[in-house]
C-alpha positions as CSV (number, residue, x, y, z in Angstrom):
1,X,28.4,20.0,4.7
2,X,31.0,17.7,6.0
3,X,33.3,15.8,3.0
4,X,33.9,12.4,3.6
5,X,37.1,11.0,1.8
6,X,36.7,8.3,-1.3
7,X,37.6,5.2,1.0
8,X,36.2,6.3,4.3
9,X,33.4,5.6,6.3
10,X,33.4,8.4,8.4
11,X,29.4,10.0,8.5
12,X,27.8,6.8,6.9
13,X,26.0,5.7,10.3
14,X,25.9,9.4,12.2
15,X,22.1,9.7,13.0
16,X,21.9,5.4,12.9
17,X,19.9,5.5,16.8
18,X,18.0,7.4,15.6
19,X,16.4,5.7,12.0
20,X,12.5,6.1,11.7
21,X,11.6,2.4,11.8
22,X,8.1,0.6,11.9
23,X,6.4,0.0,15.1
24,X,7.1,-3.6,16.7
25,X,3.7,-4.3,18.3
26,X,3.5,-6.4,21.5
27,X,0.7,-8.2,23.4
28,X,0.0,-9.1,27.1
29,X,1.8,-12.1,28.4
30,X,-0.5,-14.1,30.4
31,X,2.5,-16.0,32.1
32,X,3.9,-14.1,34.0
33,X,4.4,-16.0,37.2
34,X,6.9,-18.3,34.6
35,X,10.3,-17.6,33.2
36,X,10.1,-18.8,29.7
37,X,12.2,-18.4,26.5
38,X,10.9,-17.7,23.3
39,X,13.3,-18.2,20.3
40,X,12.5,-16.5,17.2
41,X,14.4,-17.3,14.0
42,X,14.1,-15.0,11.0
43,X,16.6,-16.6,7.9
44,X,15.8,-14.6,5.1
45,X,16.8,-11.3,6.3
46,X,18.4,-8.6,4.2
47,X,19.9,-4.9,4.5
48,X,21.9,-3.0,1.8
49,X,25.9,-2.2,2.7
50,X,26.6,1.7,2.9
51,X,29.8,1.4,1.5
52,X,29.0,-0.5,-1.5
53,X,25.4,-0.3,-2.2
54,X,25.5,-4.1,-2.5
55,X,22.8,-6.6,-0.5
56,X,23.8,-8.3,2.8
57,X,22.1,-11.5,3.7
58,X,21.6,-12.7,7.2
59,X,19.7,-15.1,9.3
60,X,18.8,-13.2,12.6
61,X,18.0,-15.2,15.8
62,X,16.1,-13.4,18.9
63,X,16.5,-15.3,22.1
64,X,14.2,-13.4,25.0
65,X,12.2,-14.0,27.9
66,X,8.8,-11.6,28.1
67,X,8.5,-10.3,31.1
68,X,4.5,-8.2,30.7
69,X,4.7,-8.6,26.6
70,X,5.4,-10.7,24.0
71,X,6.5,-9.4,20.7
72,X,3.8,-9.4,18.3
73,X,5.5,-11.2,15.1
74,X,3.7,-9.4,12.0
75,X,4.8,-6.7,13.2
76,X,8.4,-7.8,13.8
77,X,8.4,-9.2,10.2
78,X,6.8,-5.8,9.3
79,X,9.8,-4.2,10.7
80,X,12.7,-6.4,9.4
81,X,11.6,-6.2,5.9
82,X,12.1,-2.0,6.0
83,X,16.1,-2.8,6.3
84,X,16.1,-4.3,2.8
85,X,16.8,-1.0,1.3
86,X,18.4,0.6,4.6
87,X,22.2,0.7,4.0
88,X,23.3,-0.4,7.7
89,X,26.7,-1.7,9.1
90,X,25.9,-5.1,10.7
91,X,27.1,-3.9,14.2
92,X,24.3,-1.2,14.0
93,X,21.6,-3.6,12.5
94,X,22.3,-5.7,15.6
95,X,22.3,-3.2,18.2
96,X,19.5,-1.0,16.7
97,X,17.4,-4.4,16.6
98,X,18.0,-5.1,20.2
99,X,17.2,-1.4,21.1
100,X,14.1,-1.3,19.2
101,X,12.9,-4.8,20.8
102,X,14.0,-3.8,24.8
103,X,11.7,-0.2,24.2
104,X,8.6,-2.4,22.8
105,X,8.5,-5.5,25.2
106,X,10.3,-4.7,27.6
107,X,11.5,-8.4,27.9
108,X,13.2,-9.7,31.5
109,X,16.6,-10.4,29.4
110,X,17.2,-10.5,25.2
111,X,20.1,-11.6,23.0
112,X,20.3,-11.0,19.8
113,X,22.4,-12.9,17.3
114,X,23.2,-11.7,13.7
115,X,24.8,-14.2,11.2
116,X,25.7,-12.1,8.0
117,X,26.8,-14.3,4.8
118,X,30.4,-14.4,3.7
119,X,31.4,-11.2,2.0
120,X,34.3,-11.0,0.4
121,X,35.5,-14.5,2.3
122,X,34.6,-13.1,5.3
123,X,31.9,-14.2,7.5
124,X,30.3,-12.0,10.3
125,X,28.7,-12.6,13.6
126,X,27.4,-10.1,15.6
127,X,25.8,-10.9,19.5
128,X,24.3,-7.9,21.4
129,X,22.3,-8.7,24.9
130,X,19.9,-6.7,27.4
131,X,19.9,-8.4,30.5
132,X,17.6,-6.1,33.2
């Protein structure tokens, strides 16, 4: 068993790619001779901080164009509600999201965009983009 020191976060994220998350279900665009956007805002997202313990708030905005599926919101809202008790550096949340979305759509391009709430006076924004 690896020791981590008091004020380091060393080990808090190691097996992060590889979190057991809920499904994100997808359906069969019927579009597909159009490129289209579909914008998807979700403001009332929280995770948990795996340093402190204490609750990060965020709005989350998907930007993506299907490509053969659209994401199947339930589902999506399904799956952002498990990171309320997840402990998850923003970066991660971000690019974790945008993994998870790219292997169940499949989506011609996607950008994510996570806006955390100040903490500690300190604002974060995190973009992450697939682009096939």
């Amino acid at each position: 068993m690896r020791m981590r020191k008091k004020n380091s976060y060393e080990g808090l994220q190691e097996n992060i790619r590889n979190l057991k998350t809920p499904k994100i279900d997808v359906w069969r665009n019927k579009y597909l001779d159009k490129e289209y956007t579909v914008n998807i805002e979700i403001p009332e997202f929280t995770c948990i901080c795996p340093k402190t313990g204490l609750p990060d708030f965020a709005t989350i905005r998907i930007e993506y164009s299907p490509d053969k599926y659209c994401i199947e919101l339930k589902s999506l809202k399904m799956y952002t509600i498990f990171y309320r008790n997840v402990g998850i550096f923003h970066e991660h949340l971000v690019n974790k999201l945008l993994d998870d979305l790219v292997k169940a759509c499949k989506p011609r391009w996607v950008k994510i965009i996570g806006e955390f709430n100040p903490r500690g006076g300190i604002k974060t924004t995190v973009i992450a983009e697939y682009k096939r």
